[in-house]
N, C-alpha and C positions, 0 to 999 in steps of 0.2 A: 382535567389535567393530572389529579392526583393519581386516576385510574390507570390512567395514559400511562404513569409512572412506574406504577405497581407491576402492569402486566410487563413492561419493559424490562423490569428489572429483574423477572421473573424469566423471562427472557432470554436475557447474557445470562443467568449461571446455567438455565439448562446447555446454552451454544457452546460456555466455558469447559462443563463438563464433559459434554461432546466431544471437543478437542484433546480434552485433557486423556480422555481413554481411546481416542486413535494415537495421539501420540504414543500416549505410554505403551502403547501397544504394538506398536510398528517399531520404537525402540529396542524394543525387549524381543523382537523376532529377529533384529536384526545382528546380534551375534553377541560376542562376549568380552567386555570393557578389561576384563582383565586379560585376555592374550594381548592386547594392544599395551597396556600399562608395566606387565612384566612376562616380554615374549618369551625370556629363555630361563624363566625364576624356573627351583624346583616347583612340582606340582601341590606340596606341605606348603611354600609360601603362598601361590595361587590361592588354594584352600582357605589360609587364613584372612589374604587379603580380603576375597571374596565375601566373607564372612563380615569383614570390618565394616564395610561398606552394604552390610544387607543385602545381597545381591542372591546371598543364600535363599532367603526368605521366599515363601511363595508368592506368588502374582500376586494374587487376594491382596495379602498383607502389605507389598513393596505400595499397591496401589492407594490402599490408604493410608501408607504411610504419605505418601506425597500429598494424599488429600489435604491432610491436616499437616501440613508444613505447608500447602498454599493458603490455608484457610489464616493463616497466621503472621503472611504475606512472607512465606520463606520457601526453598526451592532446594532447599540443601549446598550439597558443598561439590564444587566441582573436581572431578576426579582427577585430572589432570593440572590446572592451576592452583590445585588446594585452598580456594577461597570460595567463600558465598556464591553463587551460581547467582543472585539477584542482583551482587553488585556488578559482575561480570557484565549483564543485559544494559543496564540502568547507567553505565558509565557510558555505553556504546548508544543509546535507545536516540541521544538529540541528536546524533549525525544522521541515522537512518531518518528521523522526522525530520530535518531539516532538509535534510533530499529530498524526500518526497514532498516538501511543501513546496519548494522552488518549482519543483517538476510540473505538481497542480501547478503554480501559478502560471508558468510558460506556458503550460496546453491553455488554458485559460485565454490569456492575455494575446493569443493565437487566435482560438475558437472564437470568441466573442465578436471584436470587430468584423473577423473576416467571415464569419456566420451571416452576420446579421448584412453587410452588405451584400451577400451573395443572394441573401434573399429579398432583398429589396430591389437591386442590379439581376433581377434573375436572366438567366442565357446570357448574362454578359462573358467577356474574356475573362476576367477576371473570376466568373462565378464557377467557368469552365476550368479554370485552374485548378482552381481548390477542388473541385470535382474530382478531381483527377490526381490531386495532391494524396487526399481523402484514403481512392482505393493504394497512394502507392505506400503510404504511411503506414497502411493497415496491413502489411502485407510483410514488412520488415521487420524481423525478429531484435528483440531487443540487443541480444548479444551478439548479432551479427553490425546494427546499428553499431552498438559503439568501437567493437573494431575497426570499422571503416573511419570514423571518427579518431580512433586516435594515429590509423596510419596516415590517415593528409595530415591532421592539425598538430599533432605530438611526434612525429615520427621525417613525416615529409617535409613539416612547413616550420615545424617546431615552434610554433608559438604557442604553447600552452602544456604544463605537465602530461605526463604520460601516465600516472597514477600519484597517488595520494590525497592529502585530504588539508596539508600544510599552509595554502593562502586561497583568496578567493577564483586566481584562476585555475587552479585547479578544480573550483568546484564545475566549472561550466561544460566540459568534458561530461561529467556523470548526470548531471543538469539537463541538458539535451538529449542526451541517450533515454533516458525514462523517460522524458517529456513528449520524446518525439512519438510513441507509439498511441501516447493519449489525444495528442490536439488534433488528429483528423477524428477519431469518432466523437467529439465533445465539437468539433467543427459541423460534425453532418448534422446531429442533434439539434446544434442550433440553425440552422438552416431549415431544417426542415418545419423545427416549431416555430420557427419566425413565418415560415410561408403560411402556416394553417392560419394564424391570427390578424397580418401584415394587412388582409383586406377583411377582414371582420366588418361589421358595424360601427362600432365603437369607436377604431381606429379611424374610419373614414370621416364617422362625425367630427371628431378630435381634429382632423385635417381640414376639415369645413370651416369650425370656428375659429379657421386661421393660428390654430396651435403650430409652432414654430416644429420643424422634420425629427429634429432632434428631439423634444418633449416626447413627441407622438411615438417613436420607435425605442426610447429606452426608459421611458419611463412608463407607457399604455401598451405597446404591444411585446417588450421585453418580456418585462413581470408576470404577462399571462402565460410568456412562450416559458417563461426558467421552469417549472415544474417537471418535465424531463428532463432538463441540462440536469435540475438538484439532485433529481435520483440516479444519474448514468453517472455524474459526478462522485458523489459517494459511493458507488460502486467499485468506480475507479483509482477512489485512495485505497479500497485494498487493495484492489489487485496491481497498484504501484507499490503498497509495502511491499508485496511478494516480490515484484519486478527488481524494487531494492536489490534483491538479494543477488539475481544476474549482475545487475548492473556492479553492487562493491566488489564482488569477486573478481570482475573483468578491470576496473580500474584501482583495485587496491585500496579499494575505502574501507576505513577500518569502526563499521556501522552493524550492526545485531548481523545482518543478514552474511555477512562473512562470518561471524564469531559463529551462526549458526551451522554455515557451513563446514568450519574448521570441526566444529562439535561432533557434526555427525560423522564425521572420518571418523575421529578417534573415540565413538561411540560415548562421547563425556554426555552419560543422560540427562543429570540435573542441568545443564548448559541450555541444552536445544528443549527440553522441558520450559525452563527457565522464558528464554525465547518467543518461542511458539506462544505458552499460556498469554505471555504482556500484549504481542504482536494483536493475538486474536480480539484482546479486553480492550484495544484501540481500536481494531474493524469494527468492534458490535456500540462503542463509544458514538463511532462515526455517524454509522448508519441510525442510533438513537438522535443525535443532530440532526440530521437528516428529516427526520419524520416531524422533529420542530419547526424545523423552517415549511415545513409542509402548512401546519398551520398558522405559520405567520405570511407567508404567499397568497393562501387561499384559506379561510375559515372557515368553508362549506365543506370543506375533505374531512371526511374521520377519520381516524386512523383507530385502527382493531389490534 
């Protein structure tokens, strides 16, 4: 386990730095934070500001300079808010997680029942729905979803905010909309690993010594089927952080993935630097979860 540990952790800062040099690097091609901050100053102000802010400085340098301001858990000061670029992310970081945990839980709490009976009801009506629910979920862009969502519910039928973040219903708008794009593939997933195991050996023994349906399928044939649900799962909390970011922009959630979007308009680097570094040290957090539960599912799995 310690090894396990070591190479892991070994791991997230190669992934960390990774990120950290396309950001900073896609940043910095993308144009110049001081025509945005003083579009009509003379060129002598530009100059200095420029300057103040190190922007003078070469690549080389700007890039270590950020090195070691993350290394210290710091990201600089943001250009246009004038304040710490970490507390900026860090005020905003619990509504983006609390989205996306809601979101997993709904595709979840979706996926699983109607997984698992579909593969036990296989060719039923019902197994044929979700079949078909599967391709059509899979197929609807997140921010198409949730316009359509808030022209009936917010707009047509007006039972539920139109954006913001103010009481709980308004979270169920943003809730559905990322949710919706996850619970058919975490639905086919389990479908499908339930069919490989559902007439196993084991399973039918279990049914033989009169173990009750329910035992037999969430607790003997579940546990063998989760090993792809865990890793398509964890896969999928990132790619709902990212999703976040469609989704607060279209209903006004004011969570990292807006702040980061605002960032990159107005080219505030340490913001979307800020951003980006945390977002990613949560994907590689996850995905290290992930590989635990690996061996607490199955302790014959290594992991390398």
């Amino acid at each position: 386990m310690t090894a396990i540990l070591i190479r892991r952790l070994i791991r997230l800062g190669v992934v960390l730095l990774g990120v950290s040099i396309v950001t900073f690097g896609i940043l910095h091609a993308s144009g110049d934070p001081v025509s945005l901050i003083m579009p009509e100053a003379p060129e002598a102000d530009r100059v200095a500001l420029r300057a103040s802010l190190g922007l003078d400085d070469p690549l080389a340098l700007q890039f270590a300079r950020f090195i070691g301001n993350v290394a210290r858990g710091e990201f600089g000061q943001s250009f246009f808010h004038k304040v710490p670029a970490r507390g900026l992310v860090l005020e905003r970081m619990p509504t983006t997680l609390l989205l996306t945990g809601l979101a997993m839980a709904l595709a979840l709490a979706i996926a699983l029942p109607v997984g698992i009976y579909s593969a036990i009801r296989r060719n039923s009506p019902l197994d044929h729905v979700a079949t078909g629910v599967v391709f059509l979920g899979q197929s609807m862009p997140v921010f198409w979803t949730g316009i359509m969502l808030m022209l009936l519910f917010a707009v047509q039928w007006r039972w539920l905010p139109v954006s913001g973040w103010q009481s709980w219903s308004a979270v169920v708008l943003p809730t559905i909309t990322l949710g919706a794009g996850t619970a058919p593939l975490l639905l086919r997933i389990v479908r499908s690993s339930m069919l490989e195991v559902v007439n196993l050996d084991y399973v039918r023994t279990a049914r033989a010594k009169g173990v009750s349906e329910r035992v037999v399928v969430w607790r003997h044939a579940l546990i063998n089927a989760s090993l792809p649900l865990v890793t398509v799962a964890g896969l999928q909390f990132g790619l709902l952080l990212g999703g976040a970011i469609v989704t607060e922009t279209v209903f006004a959630v004011p969570g990292v993935g807006r702040l980061i979007v605002g960032a990159i308009r107005q080219l505030d680097f340490p913001v979307v630097q800020a951003g980006v570094f945390m977002l990613a040290t949560i994907i590689v957090l996850v995905n290290f979860t992930v590989d635990l539960l690996y061996l607490y599912l199955n302790p014959q799995v290594r992991i390398r």
